[in-house]
GUZALUM-710013 format. One record per residue (C-alpha): residue in three letters; x, y, z. Coordinates in Angstrom, 1 decimal. Example, Ala and Ser with C-alpha at 12.3 -4.5 7.8 and 13.67 -1.06 7.14 Angstrom:
BEGIN
rec marpa->ALA, xx->12.3, yy->-4.5, zz->7.8
rec marpa->SER, xx->13.7, yy->-1.1, zz->7.1
This chain:
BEGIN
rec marpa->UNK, xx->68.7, yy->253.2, zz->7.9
rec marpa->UNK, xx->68.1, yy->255.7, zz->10.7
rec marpa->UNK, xx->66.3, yy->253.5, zz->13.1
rec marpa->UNK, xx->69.6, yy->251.6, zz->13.4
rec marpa->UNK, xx->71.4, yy->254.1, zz->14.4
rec marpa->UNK, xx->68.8, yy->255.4, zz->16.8
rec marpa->UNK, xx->69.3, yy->255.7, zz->20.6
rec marpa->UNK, xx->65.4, yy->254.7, zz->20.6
rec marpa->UNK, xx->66.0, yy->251.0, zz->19.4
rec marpa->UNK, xx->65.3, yy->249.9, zz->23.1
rec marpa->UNK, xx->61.5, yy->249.9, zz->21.3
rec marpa->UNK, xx->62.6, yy->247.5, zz->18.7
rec marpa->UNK, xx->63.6, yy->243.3, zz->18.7
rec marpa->UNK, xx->66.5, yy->242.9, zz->17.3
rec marpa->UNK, xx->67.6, yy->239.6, zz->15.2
rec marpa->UNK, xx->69.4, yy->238.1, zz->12.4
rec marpa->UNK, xx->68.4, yy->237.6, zz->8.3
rec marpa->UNK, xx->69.3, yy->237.7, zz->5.3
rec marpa->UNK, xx->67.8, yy->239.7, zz->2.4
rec marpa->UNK, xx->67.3, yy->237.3, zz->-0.7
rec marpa->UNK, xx->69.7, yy->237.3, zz->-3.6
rec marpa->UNK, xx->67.1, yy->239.0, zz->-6.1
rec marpa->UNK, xx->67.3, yy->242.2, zz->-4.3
rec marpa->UNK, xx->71.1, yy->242.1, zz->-3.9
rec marpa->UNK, xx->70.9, yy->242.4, zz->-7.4
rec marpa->UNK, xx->68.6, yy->245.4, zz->-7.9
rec marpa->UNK, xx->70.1, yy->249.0, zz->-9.3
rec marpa->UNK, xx->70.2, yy->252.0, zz->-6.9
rec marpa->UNK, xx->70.4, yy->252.8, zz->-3.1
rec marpa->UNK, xx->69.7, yy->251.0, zz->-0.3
rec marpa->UNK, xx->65.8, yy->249.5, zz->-0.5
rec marpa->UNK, xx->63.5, yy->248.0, zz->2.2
rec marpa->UNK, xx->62.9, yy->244.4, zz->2.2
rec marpa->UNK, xx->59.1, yy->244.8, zz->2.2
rec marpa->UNK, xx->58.3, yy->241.9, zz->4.9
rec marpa->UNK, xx->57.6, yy->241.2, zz->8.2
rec marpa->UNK, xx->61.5, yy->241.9, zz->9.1
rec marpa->UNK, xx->61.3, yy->246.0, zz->8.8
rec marpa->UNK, xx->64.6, yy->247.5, zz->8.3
rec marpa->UNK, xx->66.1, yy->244.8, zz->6.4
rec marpa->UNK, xx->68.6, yy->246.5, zz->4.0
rec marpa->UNK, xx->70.0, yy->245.6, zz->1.1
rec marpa->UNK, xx->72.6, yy->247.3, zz->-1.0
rec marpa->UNK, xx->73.6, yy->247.9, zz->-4.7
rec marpa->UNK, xx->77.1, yy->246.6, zz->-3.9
rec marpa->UNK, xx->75.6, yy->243.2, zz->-3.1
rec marpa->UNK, xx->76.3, yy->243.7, zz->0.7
rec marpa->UNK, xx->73.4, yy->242.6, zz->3.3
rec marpa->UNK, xx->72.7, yy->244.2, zz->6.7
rec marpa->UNK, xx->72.4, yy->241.3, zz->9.2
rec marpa->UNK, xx->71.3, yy->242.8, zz->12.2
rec marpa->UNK, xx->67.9, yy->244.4, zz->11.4
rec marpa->UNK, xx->65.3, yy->246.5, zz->13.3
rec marpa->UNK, xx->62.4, yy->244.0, zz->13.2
rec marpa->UNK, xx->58.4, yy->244.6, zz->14.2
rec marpa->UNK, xx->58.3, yy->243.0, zz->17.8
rec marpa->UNK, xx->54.6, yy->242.2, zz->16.8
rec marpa->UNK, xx->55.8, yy->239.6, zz->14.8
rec marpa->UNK, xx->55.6, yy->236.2, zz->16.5
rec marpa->UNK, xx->58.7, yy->234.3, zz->15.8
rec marpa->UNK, xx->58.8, yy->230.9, zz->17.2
rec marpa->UNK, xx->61.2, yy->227.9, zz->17.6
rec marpa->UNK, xx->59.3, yy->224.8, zz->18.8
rec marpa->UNK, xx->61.0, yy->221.0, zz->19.1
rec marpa->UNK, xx->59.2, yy->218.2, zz->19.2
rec marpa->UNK, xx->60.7, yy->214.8, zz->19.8
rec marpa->UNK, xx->59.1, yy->211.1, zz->19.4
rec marpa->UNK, xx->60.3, yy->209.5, zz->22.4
rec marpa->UNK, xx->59.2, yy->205.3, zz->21.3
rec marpa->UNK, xx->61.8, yy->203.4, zz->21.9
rec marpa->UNK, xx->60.8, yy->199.8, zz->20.5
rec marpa->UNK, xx->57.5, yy->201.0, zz->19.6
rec marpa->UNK, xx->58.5, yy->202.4, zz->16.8
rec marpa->UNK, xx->59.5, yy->199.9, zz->14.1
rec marpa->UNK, xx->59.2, yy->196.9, zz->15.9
rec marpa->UNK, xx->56.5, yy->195.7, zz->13.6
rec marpa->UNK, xx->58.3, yy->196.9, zz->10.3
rec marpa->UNK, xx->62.4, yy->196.7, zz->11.0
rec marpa->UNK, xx->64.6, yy->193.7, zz->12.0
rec marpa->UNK, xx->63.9, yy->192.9, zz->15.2
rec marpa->UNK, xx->67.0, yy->192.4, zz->16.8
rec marpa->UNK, xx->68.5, yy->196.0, zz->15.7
rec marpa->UNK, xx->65.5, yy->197.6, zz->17.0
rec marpa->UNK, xx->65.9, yy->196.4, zz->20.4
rec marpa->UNK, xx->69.8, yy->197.2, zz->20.2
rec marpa->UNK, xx->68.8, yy->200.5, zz->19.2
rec marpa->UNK, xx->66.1, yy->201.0, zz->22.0
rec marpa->UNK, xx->68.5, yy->199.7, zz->25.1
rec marpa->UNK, xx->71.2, yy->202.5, zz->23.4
rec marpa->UNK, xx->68.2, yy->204.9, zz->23.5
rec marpa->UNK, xx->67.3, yy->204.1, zz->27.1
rec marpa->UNK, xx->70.9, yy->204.1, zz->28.7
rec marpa->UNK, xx->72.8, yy->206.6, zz->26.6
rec marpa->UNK, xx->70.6, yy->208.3, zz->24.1
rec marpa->UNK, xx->67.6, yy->210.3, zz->25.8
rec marpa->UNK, xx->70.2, yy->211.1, zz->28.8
rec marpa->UNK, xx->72.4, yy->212.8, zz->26.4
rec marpa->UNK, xx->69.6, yy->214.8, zz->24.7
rec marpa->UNK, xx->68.6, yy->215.8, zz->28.4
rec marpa->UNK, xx->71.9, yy->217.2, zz->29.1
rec marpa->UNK, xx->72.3, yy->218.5, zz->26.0
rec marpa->UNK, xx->68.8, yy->219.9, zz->25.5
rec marpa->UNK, xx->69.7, yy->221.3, zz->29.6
rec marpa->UNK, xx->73.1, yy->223.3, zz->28.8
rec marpa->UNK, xx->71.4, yy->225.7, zz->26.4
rec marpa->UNK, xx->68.3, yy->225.9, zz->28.6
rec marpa->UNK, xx->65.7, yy->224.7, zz->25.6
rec marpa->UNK, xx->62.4, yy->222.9, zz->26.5
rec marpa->UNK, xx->61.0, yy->220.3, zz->24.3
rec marpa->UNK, xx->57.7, yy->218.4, zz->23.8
rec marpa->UNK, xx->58.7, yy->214.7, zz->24.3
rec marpa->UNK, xx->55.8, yy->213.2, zz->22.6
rec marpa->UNK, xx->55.7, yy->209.7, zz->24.3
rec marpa->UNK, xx->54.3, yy->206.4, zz->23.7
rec marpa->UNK, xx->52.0, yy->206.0, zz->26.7
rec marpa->UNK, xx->53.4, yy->202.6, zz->28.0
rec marpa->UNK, xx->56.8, yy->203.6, zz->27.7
rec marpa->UNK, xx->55.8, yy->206.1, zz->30.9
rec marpa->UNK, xx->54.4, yy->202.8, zz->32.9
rec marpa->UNK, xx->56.7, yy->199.9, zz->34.6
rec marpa->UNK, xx->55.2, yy->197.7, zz->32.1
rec marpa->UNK, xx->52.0, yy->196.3, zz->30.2
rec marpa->UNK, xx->48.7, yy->195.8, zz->32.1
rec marpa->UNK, xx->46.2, yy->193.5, zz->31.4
rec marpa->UNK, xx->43.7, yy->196.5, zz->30.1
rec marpa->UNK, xx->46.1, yy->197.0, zz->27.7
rec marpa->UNK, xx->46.5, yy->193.2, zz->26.0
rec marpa->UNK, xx->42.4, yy->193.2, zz->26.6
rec marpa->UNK, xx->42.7, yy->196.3, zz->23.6
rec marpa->UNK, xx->40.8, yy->195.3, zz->20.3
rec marpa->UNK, xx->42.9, yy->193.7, zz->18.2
rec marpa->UNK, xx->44.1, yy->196.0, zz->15.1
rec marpa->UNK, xx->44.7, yy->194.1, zz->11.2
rec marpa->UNK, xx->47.9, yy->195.7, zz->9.3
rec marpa->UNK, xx->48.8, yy->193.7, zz->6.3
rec marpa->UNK, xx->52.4, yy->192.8, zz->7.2
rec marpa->UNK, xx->51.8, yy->191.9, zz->10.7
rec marpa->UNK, xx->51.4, yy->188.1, zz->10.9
rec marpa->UNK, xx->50.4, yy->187.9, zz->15.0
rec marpa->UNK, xx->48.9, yy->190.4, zz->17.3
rec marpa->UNK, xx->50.3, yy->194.1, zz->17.8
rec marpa->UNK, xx->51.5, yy->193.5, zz->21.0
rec marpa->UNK, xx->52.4, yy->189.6, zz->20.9
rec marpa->UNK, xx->56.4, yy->190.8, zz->20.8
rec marpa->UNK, xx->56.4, yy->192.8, zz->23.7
rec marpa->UNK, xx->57.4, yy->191.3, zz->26.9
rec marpa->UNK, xx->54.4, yy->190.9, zz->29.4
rec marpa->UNK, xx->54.9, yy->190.6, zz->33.1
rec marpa->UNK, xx->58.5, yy->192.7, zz->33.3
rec marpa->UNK, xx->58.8, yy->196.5, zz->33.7
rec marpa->UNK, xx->62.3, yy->199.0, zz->32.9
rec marpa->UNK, xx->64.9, yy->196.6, zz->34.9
rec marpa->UNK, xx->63.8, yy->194.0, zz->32.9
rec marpa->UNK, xx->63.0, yy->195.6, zz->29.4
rec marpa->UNK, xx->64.3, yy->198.7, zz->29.1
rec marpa->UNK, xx->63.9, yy->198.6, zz->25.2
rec marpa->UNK, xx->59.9, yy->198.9, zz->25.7
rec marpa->UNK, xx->59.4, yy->200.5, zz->29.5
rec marpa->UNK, xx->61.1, yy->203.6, zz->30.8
rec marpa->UNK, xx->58.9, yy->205.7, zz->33.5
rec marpa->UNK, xx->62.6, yy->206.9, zz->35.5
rec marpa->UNK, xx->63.2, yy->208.6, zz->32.3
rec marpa->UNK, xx->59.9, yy->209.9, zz->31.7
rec marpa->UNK, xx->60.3, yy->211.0, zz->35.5
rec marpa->UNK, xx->63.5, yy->212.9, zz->34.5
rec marpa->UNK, xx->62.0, yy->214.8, zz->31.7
rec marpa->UNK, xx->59.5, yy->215.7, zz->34.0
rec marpa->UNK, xx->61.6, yy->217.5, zz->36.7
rec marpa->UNK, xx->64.0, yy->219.1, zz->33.8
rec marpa->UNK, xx->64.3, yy->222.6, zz->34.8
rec marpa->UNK, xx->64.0, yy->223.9, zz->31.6
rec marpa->UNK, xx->60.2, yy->222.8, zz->31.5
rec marpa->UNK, xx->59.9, yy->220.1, zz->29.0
rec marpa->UNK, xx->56.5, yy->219.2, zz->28.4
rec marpa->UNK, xx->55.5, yy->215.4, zz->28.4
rec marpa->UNK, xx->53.0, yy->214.9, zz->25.6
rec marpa->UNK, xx->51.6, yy->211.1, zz->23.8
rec marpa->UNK, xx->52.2, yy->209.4, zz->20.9
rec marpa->UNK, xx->49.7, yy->207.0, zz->21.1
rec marpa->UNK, xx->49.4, yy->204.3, zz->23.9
rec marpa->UNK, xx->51.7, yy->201.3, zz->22.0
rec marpa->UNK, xx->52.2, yy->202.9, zz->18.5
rec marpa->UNK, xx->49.1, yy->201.7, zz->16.4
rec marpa->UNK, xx->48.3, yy->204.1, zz->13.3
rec marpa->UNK, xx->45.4, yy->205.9, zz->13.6
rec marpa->UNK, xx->45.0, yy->206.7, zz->10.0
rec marpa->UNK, xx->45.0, yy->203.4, zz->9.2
rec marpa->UNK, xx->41.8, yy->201.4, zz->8.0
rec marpa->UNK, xx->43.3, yy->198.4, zz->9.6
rec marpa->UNK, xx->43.2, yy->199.8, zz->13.2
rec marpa->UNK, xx->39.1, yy->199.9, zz->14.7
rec marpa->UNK, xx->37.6, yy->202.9, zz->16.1
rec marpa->UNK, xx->36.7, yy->201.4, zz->19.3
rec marpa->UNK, xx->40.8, yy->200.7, zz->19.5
rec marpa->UNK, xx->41.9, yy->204.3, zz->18.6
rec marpa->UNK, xx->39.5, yy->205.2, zz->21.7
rec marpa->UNK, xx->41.1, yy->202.9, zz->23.8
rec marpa->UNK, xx->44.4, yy->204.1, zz->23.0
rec marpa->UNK, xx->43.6, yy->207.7, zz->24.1
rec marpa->UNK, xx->41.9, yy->206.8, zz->27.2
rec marpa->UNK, xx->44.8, yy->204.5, zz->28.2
rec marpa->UNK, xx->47.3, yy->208.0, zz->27.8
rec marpa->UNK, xx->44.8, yy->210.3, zz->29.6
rec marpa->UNK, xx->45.1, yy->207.5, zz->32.6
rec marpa->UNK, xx->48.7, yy->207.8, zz->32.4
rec marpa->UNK, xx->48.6, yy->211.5, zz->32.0
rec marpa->UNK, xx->46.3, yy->211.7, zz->35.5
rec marpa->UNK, xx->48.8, yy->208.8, zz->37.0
rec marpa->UNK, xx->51.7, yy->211.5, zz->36.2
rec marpa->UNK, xx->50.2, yy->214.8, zz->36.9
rec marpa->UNK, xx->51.0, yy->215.0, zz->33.0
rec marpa->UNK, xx->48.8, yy->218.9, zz->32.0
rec marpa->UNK, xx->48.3, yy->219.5, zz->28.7
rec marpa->UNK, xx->46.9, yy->217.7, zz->25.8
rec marpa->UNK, xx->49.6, yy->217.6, zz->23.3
rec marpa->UNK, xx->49.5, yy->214.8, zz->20.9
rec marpa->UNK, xx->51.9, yy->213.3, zz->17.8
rec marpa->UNK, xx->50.5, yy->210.8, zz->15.6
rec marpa->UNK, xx->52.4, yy->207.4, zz->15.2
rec marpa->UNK, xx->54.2, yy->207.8, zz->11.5
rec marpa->UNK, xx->52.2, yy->210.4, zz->10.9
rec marpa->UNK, xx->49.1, yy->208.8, zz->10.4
rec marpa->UNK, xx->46.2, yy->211.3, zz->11.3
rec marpa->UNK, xx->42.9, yy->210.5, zz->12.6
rec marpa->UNK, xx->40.4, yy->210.6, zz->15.2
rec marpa->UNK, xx->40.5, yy->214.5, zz->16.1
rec marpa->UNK, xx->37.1, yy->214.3, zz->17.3
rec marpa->UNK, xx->37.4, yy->211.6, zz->19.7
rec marpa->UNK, xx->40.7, yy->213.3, zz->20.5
rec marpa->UNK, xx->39.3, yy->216.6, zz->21.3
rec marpa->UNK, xx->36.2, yy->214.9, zz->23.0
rec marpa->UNK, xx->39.1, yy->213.2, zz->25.7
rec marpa->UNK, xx->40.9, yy->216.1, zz->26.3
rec marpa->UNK, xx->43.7, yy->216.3, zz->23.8
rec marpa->UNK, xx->44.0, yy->219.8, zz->22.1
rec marpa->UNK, xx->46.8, yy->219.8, zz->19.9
rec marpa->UNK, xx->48.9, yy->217.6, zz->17.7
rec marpa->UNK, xx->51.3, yy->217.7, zz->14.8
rec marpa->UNK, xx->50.5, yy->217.7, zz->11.9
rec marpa->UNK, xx->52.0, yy->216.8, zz->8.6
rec marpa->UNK, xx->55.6, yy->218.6, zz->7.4
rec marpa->UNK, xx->55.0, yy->221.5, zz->5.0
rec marpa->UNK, xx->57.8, yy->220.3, zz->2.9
rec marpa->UNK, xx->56.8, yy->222.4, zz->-0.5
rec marpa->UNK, xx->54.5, yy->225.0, zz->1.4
rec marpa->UNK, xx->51.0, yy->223.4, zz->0.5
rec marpa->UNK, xx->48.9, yy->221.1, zz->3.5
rec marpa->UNK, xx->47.8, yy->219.6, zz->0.2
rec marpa->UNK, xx->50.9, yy->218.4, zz->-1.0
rec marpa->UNK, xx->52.5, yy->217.4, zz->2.2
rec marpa->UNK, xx->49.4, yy->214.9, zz->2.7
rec marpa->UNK, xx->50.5, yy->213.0, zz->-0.3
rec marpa->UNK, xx->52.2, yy->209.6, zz->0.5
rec marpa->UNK, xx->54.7, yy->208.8, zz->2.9
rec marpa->UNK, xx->57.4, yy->207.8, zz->-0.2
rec marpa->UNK, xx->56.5, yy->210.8, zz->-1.3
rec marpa->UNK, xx->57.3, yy->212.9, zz->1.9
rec marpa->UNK, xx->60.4, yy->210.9, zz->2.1
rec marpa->UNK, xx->61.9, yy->211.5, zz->-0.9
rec marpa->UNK, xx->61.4, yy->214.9, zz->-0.5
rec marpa->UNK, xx->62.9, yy->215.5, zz->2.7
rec marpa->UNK, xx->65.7, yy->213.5, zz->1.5
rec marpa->UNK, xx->66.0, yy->215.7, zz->-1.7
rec marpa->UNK, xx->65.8, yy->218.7, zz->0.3
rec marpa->UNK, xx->68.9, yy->217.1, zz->2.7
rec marpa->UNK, xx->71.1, yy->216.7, zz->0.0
rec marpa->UNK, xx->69.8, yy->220.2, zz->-1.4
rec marpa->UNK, xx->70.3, yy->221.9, zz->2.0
rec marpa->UNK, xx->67.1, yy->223.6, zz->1.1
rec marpa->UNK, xx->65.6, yy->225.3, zz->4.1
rec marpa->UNK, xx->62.7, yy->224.2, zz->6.1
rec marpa->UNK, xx->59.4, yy->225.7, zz->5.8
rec marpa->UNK, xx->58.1, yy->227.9, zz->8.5
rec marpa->UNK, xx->54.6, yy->226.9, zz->9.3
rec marpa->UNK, xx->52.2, yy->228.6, zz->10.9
rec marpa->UNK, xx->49.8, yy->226.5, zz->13.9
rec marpa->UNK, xx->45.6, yy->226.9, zz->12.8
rec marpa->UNK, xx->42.1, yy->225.8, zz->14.4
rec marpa->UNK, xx->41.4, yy->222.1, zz->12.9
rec marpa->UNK, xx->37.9, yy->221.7, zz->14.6
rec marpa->UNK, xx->38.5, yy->222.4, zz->18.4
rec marpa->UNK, xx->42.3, yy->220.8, zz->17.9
rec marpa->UNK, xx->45.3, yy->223.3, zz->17.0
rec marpa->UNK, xx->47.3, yy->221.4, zz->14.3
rec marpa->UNK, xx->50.8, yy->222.3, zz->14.2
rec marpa->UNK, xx->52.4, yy->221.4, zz->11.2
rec marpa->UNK, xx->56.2, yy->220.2, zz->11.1
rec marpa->UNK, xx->59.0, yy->222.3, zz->9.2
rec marpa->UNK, xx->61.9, yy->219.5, zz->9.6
rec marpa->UNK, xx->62.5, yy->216.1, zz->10.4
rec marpa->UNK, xx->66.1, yy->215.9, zz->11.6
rec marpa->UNK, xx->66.8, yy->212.5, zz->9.7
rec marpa->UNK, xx->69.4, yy->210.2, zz->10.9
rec marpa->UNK, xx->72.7, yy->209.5, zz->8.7
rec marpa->UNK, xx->72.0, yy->205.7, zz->8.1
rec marpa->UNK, xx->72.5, yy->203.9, zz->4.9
rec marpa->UNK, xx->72.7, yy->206.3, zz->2.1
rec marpa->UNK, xx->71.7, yy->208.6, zz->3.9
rec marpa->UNK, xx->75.2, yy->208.7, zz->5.8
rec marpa->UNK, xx->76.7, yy->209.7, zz->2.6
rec marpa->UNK, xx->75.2, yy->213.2, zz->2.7
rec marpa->UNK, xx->77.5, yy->215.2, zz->4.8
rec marpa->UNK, xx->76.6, yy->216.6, zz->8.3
rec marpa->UNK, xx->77.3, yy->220.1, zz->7.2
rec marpa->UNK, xx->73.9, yy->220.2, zz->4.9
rec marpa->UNK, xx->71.8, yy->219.4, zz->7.3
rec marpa->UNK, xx->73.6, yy->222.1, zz->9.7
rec marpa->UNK, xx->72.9, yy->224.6, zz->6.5
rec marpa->UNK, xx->69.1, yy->223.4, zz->6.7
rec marpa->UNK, xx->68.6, yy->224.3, zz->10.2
rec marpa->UNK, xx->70.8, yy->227.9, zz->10.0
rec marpa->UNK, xx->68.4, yy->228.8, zz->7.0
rec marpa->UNK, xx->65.2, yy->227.8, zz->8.7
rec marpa->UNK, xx->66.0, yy->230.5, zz->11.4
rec marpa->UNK, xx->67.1, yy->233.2, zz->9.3
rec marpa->UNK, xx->63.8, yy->232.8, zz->7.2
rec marpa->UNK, xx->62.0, yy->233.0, zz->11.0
rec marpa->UNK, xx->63.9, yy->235.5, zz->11.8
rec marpa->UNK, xx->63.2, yy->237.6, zz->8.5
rec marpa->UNK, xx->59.2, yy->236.0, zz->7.7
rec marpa->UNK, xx->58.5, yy->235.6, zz->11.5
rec marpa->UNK, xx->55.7, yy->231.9, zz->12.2
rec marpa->UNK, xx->57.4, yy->229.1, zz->13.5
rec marpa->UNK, xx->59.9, yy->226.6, zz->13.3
rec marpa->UNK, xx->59.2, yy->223.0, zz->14.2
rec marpa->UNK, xx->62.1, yy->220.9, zz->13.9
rec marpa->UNK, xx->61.5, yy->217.1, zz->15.1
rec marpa->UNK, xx->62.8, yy->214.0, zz->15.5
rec marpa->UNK, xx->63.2, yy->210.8, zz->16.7
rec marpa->UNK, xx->65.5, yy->210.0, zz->19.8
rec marpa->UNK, xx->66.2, yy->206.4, zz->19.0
rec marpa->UNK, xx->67.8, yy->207.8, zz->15.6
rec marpa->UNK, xx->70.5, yy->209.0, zz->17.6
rec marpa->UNK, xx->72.5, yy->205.9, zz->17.8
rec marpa->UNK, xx->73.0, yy->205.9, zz->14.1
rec marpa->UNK, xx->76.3, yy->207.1, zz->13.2
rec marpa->UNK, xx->76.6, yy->208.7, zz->16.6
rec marpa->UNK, xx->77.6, yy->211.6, zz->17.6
rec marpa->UNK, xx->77.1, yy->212.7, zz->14.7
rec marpa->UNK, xx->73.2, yy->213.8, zz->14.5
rec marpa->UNK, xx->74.0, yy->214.9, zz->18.2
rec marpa->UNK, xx->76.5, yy->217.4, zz->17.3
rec marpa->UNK, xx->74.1, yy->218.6, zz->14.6
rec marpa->UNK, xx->71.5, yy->219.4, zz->16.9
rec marpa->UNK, xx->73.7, yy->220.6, zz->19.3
rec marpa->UNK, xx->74.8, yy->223.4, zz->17.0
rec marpa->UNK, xx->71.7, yy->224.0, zz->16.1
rec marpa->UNK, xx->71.0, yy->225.0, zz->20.0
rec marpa->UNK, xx->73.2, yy->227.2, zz->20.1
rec marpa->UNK, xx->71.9, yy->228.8, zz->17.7
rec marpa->UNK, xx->68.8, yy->228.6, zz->19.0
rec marpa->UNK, xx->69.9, yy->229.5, zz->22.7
rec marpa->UNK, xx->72.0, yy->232.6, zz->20.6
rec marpa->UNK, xx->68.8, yy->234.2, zz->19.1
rec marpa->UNK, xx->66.4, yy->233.8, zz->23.0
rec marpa->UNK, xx->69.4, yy->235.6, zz->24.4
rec marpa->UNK, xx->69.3, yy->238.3, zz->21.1
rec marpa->UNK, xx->65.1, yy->238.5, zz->21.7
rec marpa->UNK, xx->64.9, yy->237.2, zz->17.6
rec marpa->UNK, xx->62.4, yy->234.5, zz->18.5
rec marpa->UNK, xx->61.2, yy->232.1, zz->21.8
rec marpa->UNK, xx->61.3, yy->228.6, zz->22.2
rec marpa->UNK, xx->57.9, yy->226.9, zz->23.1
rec marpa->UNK, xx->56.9, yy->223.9, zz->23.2
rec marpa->UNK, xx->53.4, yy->222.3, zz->21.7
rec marpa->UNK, xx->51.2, yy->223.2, zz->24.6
rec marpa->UNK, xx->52.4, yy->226.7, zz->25.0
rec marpa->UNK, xx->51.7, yy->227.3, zz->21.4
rec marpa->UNK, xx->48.5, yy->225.5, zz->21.3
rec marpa->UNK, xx->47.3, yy->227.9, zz->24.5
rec marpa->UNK, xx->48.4, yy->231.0, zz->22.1
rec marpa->UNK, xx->46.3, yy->230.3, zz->19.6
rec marpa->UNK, xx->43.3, yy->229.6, zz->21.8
rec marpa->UNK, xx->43.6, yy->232.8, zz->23.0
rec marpa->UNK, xx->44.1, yy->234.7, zz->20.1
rec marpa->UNK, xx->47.2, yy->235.6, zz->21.0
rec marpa->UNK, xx->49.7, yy->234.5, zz->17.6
């Protein structure tokens, strides 16, 4: 209680939590939340000290990650004609909003792209690409995507001006992959030799583009090939959400994972924070959130839990310290917009609120990944 009165606190970060409700409960005087958040108080009249002297050897960490596909995405899985209305949206409204949004509160963000999305369109090394088998795709993986045409053409699949303005943000976005064209590298169905070819194609792009870094997001999630990864350069990629706390849960099915995060909307139950690890010679960095769009049912649940979701994730970072790694998709904007805009808008403020306060940093993928290479989270 007398540190935060102290003249001294200059030698102290300051930031925001909450204690939990079981010790607002508790019988007696003030007591010490005994966590990472020192100085935490909480009261016997139920009242909670927000602004709390906190260790600044704590690492506290906010890190964004965005899956910037277009098409790609769900072409092979989603009505065809929506996907491409979606994508030209994406291209010529969505990602410049983000920009500027993601711009006005200065926060940088790994744009995990698909590799041809950064070129003016397919070459012929890419249609020469073994062939991959997936159950529900009746004709080759890249038999729908226009050959011969680059952005003016088909903006829905090919967008290297807007991979050009992330690039010369100020705010220092990092440029990461998400495969070359979105095959599953988890998947029996896609060959070894085309998982290769697919990494080598993005480290071409990523020496076309001056692109440093290895940061890498798997297509739906669909992990595999971290030791050819690691062996081509790549050093870090995201790994599966913690939704209940335990790597061995989240790796359960993607229903599963679904109706969980779904659950959890409607529940406005707060993301986990994660903590990044050594997998191998690759840093896996595991996901706290998906911001999910409000389509079909899910447009019932109001914008105001997801909002809830996203305050609570950083007052547990604030009070556990780890990180926070809130992603998304950019093409989901254009469902039900603005409204998924103006939730992650207020969530950067928040954000942008707690840099200026010195609670936690924003970092992207690669800055992380370099921090725990050098023993230095």
């Amino acid at each position: 209680k007398n540190a935060l009165h102290s003249s001294t606190s200059a030698s102290f970060g300051f930031g925001c939590a909450l204690v939990p409700r079981s010790l607002r409960s508790l019988p007696g005087l003030e007591r010490r939340l005994a966590t990472s958040c020192r100085g935490v108080l909480a009261r016997s009249d139920g009242r909670a000290v927000r602004c709390c002297v906190q260790a600044a050897s704590v690492t506290r960490v906010v890190t964004i990650s965005l899956d910037f596909e277009l098409a790609w995405g769900s072409f092979d899985v989603a009505n065809r004609a929506d996907v491409l209305r979606c994508a030209r949206w994406t291209h010529d409204e969505g990602v410049p909003l983000l920009l500027e949004v993601l711009a006005r509160y200065g926060i940088p963000a790994t744009w995990a792209t698909v590799g041809a999305v950064a070129r003016d369109g397919l070459t012929l090394a890419d249609r020469r690409m073994e062939e991959v088998s997936y159950p529900w795709m009746r004709e080759g993986w890249l038999a729908p995507v226009p050959f011969g045409v680059g952005e003016a053409d088909a903006p829905e699949w090919f967008a290297p001006r807007l991979v050009d303005r992330i690039q010369e943000s100020a705010v220092g976005h990092e440029v990461g992959f998400h495969g070359h064209t979105h095959v599953l590298f988890g998947h029996p169905g896609t060959p070894q030799g085309r998982k290769e070819q697919e990494l080598l194609a993005c480290r071409e792009v990523a020496a076309e583009r001056g692109i440093e870094g290895g940061s890498f997001v798997f297509p739906r999630n669909s992990i595999g090939a971290l030791d050819a990864m690691s062996r081509l350069g790549f050093s870090t990629y995201r790994d599966v959400d913690w939704l209940d706390g335990s790597r061995r849960l989240a790796r359960r099915s993607s229903t599963y994972r679904s109706v969980v995060s779904a659950l959890s909307d409607v529940a406005a139950r707060a993301p986990r924070i994660v903590e990044p690890s050594m997998c191998g010679e690759m840093v896996a960095q595991p996901g706290s959130m998906m911001l999910r769009y409000p389509a079909g049912w899910r447009g019932r649940i109001p914008d105001s839990f997801r909002s809830r979701r996203l305050q609570a994730g950083l007052a547990s970072l604030a009070a556990r310290g780890g990180q926070l790694h809130v992603w998304f998709h950019p093409v989901n904007l254009y469902y039900g917009h603005p409204r998924m805009l103006t939730v992650f808008e207020s969530f950067l403020r928040s954000v942008r609120d707690g840099v200026e306060q010195d609670t936690w940093e924003v970092l992207t993928m690669g800055r992380v990944a370099d921090r725990v290479r050098a023993g230095e989270w």
